[in-house]
VMD Tcl script that draws the C-alpha trace (Angstrom):
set ca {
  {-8.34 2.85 -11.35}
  {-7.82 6.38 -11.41}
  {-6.61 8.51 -8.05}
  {-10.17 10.21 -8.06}
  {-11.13 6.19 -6.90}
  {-8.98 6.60 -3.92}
  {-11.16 9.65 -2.81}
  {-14.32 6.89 -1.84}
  {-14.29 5.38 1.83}
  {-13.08 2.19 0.49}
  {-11.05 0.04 -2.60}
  {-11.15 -3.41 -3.39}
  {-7.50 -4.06 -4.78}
  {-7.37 -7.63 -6.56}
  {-4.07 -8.57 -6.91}
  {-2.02 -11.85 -6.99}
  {-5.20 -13.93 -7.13}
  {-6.51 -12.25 -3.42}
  {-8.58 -9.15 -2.84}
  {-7.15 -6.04 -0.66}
  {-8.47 -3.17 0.61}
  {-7.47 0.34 0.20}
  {-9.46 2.20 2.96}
  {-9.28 6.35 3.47}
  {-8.93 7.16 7.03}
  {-8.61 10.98 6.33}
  {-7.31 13.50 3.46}
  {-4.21 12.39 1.55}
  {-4.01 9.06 4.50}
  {-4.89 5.70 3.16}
  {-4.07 1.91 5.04}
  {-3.86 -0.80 2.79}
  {-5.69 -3.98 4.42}
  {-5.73 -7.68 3.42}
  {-8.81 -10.18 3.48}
  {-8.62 -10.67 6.85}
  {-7.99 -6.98 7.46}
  {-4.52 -6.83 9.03}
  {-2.77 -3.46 7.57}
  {0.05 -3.82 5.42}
  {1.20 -0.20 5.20}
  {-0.05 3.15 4.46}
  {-0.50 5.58 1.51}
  {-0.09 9.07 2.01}
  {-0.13 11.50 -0.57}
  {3.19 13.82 -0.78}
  {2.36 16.43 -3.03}
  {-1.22 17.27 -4.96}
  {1.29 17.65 -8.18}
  {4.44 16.48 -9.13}
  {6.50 16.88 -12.56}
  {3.74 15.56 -14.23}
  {1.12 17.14 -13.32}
  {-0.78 14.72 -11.58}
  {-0.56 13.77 -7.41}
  {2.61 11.92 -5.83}
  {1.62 9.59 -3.36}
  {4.45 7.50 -1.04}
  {4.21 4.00 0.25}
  {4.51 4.03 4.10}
  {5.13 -0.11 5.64}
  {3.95 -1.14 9.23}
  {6.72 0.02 11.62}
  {8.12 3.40 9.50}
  {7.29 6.73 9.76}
  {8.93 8.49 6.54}
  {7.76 6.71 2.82}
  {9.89 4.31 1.57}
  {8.92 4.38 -1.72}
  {7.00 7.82 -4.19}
  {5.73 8.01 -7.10}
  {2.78 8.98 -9.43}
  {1.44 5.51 -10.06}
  {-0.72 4.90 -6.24}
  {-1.02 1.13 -8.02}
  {2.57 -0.10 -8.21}
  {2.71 1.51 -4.67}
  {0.40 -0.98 -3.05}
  {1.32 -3.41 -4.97}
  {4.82 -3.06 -3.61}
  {3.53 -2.88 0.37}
  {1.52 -6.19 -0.82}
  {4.80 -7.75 -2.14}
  {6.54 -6.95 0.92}
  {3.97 -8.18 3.41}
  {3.31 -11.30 1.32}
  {7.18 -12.25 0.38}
  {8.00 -11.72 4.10}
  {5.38 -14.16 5.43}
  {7.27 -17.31 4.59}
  {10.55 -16.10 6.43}
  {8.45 -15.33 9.53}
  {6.40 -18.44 9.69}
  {9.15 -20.95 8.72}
  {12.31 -22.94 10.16}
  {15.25 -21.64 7.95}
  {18.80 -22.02 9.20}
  {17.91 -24.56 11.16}
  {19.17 -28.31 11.20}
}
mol new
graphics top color blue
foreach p $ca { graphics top sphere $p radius 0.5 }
foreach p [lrange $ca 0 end-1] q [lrange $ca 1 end] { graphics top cylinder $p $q radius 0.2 }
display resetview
């Protein structure tokens, strides 16, 4: 996938065996969705060109307002919201530290 993809209304994302969505809500603004459509962060893009010549784009979770992650490659930055939303569900649904 190519950033020109991100430019359509909507982007299935397959990724650890599920299917996300990548949907444009205006210029340079994307939310990243799972199946069931609850947003796991935003993609915004920072700059039309970076170093190397080609957009920057930062990673943006559910509660921040600044990027926490930038970078060229718009893949490895929803993959990293998806990791985050997906490695935290365990912590929030479980018993830890309890006896």
């Amino acid at each position: 996938m190519s950033a020109s993809e991100l430019e359509m209304s909507s982007v299935r994302y397959p990724y650890r065996e599920r299917i996300f969505h990548i949907e444009k809500r205006g210029p340079g603004d994307w939310v990243v969705l799972d199946e069931s459509h609850a947003e796991l962060g935003r993609l915004i893009r920072v700059a039309a060109e970076g170093e190397e010549h080609e957009p920057v784009f930062g990673a943006v979770p559910p509660g921040y307002t600044e990027t926490l992650h930038e970078g060229s490659d718009w893949r490895f930055l929803v993959a990293a919201l998806i990791n985050e939303a997906l490695d935290a569900e365990p912590a929030a649904t479980g018993n830890q530290g309890e006896a």
